[in-house]
C-alpha positions in Angstrom: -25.0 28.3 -38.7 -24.8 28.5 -35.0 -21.4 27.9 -33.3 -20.6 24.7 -31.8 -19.5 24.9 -28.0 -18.5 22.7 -25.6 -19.2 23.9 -21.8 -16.6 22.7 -18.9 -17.9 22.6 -15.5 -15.5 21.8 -12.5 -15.9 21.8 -8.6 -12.8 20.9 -6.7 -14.8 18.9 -3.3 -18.2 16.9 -3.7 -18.0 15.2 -0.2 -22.1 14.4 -0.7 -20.9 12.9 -4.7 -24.3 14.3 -5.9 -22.4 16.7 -8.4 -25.2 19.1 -7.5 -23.0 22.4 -7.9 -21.7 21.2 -11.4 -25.4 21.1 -12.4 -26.1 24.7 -11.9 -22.6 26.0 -13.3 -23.9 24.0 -16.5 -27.4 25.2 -16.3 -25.9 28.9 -16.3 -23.5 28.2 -19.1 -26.2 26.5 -21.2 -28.4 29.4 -20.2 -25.4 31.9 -21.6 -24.9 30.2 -24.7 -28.2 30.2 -26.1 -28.3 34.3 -24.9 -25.3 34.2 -27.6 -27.0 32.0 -29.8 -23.9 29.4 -29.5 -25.4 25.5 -29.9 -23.9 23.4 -26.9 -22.7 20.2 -28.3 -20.9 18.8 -25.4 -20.5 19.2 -21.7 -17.2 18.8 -20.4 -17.3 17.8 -16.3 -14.4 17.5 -14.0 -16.6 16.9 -10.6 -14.4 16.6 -7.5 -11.5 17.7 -9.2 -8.8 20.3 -8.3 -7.2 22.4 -11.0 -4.6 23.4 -8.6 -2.5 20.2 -7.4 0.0 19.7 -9.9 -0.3 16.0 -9.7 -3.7 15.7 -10.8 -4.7 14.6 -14.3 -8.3 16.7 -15.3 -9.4 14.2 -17.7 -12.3 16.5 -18.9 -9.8 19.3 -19.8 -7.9 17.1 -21.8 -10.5 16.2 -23.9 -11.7 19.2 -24.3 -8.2 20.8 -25.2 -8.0 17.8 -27.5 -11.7 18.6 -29.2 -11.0 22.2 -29.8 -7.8 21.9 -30.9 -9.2 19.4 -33.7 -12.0 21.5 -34.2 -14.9 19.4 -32.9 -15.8 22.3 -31.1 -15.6 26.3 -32.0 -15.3 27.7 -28.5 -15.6 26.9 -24.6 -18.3 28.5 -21.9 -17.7 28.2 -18.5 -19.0 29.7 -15.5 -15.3 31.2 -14.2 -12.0 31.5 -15.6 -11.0 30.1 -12.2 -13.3 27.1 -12.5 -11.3 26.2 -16.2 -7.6 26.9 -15.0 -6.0 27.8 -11.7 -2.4 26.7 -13.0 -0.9 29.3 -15.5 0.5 26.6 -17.5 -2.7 25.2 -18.1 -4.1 28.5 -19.5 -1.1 28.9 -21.8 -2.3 25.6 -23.5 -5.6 26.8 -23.7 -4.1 30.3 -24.8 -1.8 28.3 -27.1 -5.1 26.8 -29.3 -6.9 30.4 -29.3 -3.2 31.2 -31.1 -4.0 28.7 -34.0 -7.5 29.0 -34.3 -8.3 32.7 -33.7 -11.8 32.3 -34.3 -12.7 30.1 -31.0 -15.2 31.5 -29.3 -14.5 32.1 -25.2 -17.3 33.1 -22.7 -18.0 33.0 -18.6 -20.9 33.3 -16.8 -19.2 36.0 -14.4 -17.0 37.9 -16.2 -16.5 39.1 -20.4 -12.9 38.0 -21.5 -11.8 37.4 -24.5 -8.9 35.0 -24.9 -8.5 35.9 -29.0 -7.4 39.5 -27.9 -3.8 40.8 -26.6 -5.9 42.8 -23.6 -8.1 39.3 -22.8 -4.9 37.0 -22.4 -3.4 39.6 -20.3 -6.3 39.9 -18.0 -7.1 36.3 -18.4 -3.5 36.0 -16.9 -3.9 38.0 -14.4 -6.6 36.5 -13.3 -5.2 33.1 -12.8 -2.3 34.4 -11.3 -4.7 35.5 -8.4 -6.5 32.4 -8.0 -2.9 30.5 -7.9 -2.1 33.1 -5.3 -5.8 31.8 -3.4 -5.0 28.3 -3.9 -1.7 28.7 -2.4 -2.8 30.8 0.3 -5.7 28.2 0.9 -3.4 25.2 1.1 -1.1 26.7 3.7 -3.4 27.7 5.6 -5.3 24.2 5.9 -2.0 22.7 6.4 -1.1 24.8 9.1 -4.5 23.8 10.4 -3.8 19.9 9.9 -0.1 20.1 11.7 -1.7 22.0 14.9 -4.3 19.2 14.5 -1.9 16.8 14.6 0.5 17.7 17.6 -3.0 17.4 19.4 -3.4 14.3 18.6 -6.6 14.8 17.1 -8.1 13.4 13.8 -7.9 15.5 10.4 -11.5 14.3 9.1 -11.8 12.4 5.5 -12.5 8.8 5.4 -11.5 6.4 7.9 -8.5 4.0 7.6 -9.2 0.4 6.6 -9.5 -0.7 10.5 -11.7 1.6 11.7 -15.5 2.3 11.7 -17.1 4.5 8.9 -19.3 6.3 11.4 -17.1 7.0 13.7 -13.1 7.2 13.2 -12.1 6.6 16.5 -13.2 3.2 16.9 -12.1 -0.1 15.4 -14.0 -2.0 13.0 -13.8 -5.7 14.7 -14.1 -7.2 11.3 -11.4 -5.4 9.4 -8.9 -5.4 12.5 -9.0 -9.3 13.0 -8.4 -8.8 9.1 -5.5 -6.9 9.3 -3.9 -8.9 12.5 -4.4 -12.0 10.7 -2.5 -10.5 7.6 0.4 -9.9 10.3 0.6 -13.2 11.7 1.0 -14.4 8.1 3.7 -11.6 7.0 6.2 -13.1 10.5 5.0 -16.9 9.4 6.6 -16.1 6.1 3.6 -15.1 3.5 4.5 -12.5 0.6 2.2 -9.4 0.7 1.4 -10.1 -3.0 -0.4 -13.6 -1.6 -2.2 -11.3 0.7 -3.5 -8.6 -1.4 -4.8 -11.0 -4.1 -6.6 -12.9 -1.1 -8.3 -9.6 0.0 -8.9 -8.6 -3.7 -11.4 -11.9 -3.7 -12.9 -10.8 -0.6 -13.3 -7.2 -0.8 -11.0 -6.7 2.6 -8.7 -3.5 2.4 -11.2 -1.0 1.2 -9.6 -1.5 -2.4 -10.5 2.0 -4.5 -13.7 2.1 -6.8 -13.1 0.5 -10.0 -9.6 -1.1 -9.2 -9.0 -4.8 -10.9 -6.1 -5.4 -8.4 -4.7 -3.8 -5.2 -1.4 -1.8 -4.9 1.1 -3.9 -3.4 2.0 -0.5 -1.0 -1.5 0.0 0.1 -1.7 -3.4 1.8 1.6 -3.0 2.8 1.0 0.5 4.6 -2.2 -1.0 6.1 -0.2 -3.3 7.7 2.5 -1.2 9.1 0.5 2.0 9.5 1.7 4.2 12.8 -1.9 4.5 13.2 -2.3 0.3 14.3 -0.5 1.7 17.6 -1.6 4.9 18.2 0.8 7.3 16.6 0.1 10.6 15.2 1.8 10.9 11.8 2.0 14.0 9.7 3.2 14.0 5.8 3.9 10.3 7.1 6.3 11.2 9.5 5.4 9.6 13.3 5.3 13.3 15.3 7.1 14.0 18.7 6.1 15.5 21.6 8.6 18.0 23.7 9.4 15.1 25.9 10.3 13.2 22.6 7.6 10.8 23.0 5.6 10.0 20.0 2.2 11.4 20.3 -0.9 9.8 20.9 -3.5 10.1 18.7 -7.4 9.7 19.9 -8.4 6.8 18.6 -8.4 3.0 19.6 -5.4 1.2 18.6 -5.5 -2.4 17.0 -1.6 -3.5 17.4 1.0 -3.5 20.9 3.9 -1.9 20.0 5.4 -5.2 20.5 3.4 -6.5 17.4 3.6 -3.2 14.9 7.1 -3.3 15.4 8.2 -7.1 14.7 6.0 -6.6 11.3 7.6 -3.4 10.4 11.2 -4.8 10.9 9.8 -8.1 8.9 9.0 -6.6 5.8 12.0 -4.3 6.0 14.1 -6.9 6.4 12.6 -8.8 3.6 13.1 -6.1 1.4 17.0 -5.4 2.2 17.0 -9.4 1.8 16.0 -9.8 -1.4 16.3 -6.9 -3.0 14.3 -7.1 -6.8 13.9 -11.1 -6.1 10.1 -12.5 -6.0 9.4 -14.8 -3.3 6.7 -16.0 -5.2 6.4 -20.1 -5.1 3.8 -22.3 -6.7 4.9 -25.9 -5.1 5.5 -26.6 -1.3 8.6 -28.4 -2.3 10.2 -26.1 -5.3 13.8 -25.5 -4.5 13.8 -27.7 -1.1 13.4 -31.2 -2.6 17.1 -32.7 -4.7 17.2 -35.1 -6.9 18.4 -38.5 -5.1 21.2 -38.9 -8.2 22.3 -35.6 -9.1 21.2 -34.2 -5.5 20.5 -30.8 -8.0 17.4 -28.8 -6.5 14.3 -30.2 -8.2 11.5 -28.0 -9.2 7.4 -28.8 -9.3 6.1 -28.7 -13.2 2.4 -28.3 -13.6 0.8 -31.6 -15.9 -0.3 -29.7 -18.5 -2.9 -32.7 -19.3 -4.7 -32.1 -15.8 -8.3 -30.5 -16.2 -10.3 -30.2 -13.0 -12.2 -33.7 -11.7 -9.5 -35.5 -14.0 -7.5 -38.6 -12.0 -4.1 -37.1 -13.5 -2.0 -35.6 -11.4 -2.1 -31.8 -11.0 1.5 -31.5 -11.0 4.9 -33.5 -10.6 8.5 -32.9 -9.4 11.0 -33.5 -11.9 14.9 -33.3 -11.9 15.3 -30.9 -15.1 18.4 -30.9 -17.8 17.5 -27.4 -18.2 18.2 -26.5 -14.3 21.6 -28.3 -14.7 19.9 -31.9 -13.3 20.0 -35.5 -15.2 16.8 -35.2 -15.9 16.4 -38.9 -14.4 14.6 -38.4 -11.2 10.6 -37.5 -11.0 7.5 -37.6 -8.9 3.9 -36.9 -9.2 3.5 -33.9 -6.6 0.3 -34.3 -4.1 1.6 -37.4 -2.3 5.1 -36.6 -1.8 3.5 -33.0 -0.2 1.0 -34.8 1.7 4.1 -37.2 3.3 6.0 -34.2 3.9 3.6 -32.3 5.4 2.7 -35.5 7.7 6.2 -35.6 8.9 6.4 -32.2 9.6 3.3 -31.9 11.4 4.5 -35.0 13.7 7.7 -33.5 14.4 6.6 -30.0 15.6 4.0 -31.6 17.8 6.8 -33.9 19.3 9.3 -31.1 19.6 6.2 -29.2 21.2 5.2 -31.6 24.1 8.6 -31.8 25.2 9.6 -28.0 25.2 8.6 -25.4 28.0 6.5 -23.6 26.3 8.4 -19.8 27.2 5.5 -16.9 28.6 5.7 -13.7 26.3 9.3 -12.1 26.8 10.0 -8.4 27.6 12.7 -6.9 25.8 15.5 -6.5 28.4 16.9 -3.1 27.8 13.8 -1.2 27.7 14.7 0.8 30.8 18.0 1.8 29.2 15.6 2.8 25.8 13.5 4.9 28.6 16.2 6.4 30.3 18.1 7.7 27.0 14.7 9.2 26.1 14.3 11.6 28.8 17.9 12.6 28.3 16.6 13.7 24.7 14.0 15.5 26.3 16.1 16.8 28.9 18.5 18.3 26.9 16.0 20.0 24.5 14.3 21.5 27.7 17.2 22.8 29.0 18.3 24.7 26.0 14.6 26.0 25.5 15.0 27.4 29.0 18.6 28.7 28.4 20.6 26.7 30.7 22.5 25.3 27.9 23.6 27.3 24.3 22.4 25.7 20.8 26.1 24.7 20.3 26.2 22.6 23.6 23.1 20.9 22.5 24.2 20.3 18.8 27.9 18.4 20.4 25.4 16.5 23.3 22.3 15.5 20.9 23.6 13.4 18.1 25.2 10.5 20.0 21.7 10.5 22.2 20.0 10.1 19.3 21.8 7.4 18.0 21.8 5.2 20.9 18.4 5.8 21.6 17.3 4.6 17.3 20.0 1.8 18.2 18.1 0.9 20.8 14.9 1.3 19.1 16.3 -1.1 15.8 17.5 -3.7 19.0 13.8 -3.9 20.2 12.4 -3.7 17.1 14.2 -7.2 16.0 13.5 -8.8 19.3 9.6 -9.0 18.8 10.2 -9.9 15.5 12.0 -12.8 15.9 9.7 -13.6 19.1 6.4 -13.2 17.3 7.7 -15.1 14.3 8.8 -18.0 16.4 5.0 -17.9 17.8 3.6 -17.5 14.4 5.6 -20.8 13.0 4.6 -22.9 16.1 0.9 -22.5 16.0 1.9 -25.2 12.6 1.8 -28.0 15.5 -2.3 -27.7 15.6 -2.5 -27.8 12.2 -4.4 -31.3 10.3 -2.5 -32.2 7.0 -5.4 -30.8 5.3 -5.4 -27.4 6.9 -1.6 -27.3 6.5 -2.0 -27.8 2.6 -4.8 -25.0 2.5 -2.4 -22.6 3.9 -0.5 -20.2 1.4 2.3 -21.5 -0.2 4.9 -19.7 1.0 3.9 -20.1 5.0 3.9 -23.7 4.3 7.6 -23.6 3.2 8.6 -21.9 6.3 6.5 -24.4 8.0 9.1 -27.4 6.4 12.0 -25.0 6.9 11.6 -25.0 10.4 12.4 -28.7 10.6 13.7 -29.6 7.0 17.0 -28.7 5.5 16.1 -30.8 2.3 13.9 -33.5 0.6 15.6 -36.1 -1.2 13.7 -37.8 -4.1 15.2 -41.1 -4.9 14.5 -42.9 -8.4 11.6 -45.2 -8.5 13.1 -47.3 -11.0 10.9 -48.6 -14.3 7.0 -49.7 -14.1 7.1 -48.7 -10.9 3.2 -47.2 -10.7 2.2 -46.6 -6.7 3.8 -44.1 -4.3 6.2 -45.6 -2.4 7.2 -43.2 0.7 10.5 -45.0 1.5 11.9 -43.4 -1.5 11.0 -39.6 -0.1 14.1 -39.2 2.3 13.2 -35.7 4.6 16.7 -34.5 6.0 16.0 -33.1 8.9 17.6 -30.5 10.8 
């Protein structure tokens, strides 16, 4: 009987994705297996795949291991040793099989080795030991090549961040930025990044990867605080500095101001140092605000488990819980006591509006002082590059520099925060009732914060059937 192979083909990089050059490796292979009169059972392809990053899981290769160590298969072509392993580990796996099974049968297009000898393995390892070498040599080389690229402020090619266009990296996509800006405003006004990311999941915003069922929570959140919004070069990351200690400018249009990158960055790091492991999730406008009017303990909304959509129930109700620590005597169907709140609200903002200057866009005041610091920085690294000062006077001079001037940079930071989420919570004064309720949860809670410290529920009393609103006491700040 002929012998059963399988044949692996690989190619790290298929930019065009018409795995044309895995084709003719498994044309050749086939073409080699019936010259040893091998029958090929299965072909094993890894297209667009690198052997060499450690990181990367070769789903091909392990089924293939997996099939020859079970014995589906009697032996492996492939068209080079290099294009089956370029790790040494993974060749002493492969190696490690040939050890229990010593009648596998091994073959490459290029080259005659023999992994069920002493001599093959040795040569086999040699081999991969020089393509590792290649690899290595390759990958410092391109790196060295991206980092120059970088300090230049130019583009490293591959495909273009979610807020710019396809064809041409250097210029914004008008549909994603407004996207992306939009998802900003909402991040000061209050709005988790988990509400966001399922809201771009529905509309395909965020160039989500090919066959994902949900967004990562830190791609949104680096799309939203990429260096790239403003302009900054970033290598492994890292925002890069120029000799005057300036970040560099990269070559493209930006979508954010400084101002505005900067108040979302400090936002979402401070929500994180905040609440550290605790989910701002909410599913009711009034969970945790509104207290029962007996017990004054914080009432929670309960979905109606009866509701089904077009049904008159109600959808869900507040309710003063034994199990929260409440009597358990106070409760409230939900959608009118939010739509009175929200009312309220509404009125008060717009009447707190018309009768407060409405303040221009501030400048941070010590942005001279941040400027001035920052040519020191650059002063002082200038002046030991052109020896008019030793390393050691720089090292005593640099550190206390360098902390004013990220002091100064925190400082700044905070102020647009605070400013642009002060503008982000006011635009709630043009909002309808009904546009209010469409509004994520979470932004309409910061919305009631803004003006409530509280929402009492009092008891209806018994029989009592229609909504009386004299009962909902707002407290107001």
């Amino acid at each position: 009987m002929a012998r059963k192979v399988g044949v692996y083909t690989r190619i790290s990089r298929d930019d065009e994705g018409e795995a044309l050059g895995v084709a003719r490796q498994q044309r050749d292979c086939e073409r080699l297996a019936d010259l040893r009169s091998w029958q090929v059972v299965k072909a094993y392809e890894d297209n667009d795949v690198s052997a060499f990053k450690r990181n990367v899981v070769r789903d091909e290769f392990e089924l293939m291991l997996k099939d020859l160590r079970a014995g589906l298969i009697d032996g492996i072509v492939a068209y080079d040793l290099d294009r089956l392993a370029r790790q040494p580990r993974d060749l002493e796996r492969l190696i490690e099989i040939f050890d229990e099974r010593p009648r596998l049968e091994f073959a490459t297009v290029t080259n005659d080795i023999n992994l069920g000898t002493p001599d093959g393995r040795t040569m086999a390892r040699i081999m991969v030991a020089f393509a590792n070498k290649s690899s290595h040599d390759a990958s410092r080389r391109i790196k060295r090549k991206h980092l120059e690229l970088a300090q230049q402020g130019k583009d490293s090619g591959g495909p273009a961040p979610y807020g710019w266009q396809r064809e041409d990296r250097t210029k914004v996509d008008s549909k994603a930025a407004e996207a992306i800006r939009e998802a900003q405003r909402e991040i000061l006004a209050g709005v988790r990044i988990g509400t966001i990311r399922t809201r771009w999941q529905e509309q395909g915003l965020g160039n989500p990867r090919a066959g994902t069922k949900r967004m990562a929570h830190h791609h949104v959140e680096h799309i939203l605080t990429n260096p790239r919004l403003v302009g900054y070069r970033t290598y492994h990351g890292e925002i890069l500095h120029g000799d005057d200690g300036q970040p560099i400018k990269g070559d493209w249009e930006p979508i954010n101001t400084l101002e505005e990158w900067e108040a979302v960055c400090a936002a979402i790091a401070e929500r994180k140092q905040k609440r550290p492991g605790k989910s701002l999730a909410r599913k009711y406008l009034l969970s945790g605000i509104a207290r029962c009017g007996l017990c004054k303990t914080k009432i929670r909304g309960q979905i109606n488990q009866q509701w089904t959509p077009g049904s008159k129930a109600a959808k869900f109700s507040y309710q003063c819980s034994v199990v929260n620590g409440g009597c358990g005597k106070v409760g409230r169907t939900g959608e009118p006591v939010d739509a009175l709140i929200a009312q309220l609200v509404l009125e008060e903002q717009r009447a707190r509006a018309s009768v407060t200057a409405i303040q221009g866009e501030q400048r941070w005041p010590r942005e001279a002082e941040l400027e001035e610091v920052t040519q020191d920085i650059a002063q002082l690294i200038e002046a030991e590059r052109s020896k008019q000062i030793t390393v050691a006077t720089l090292l005593q001079l640099l550190p206390a520099k360098e902390r004013l001037r990220d002091e100064l940079k925190l400082e700044r930071a905070r102020f647009y925060k605070e400013q642009k989420q002060a503008e982000a919570k006011n635009d709630a004064a043009e909002l309808s009732v009904e546009e209010f309720l469409a509004l994520p949860v979470e932004r309409q809670q910061e919305i009631v914060l803004h003006s409530l410290s509280a929402v009492i529920i009092h008891p209806a009393g018994r029989g009592r059937r229609k909504f009386d609103p004299s009962l909902i006491e707002p407290v107001w700040h």
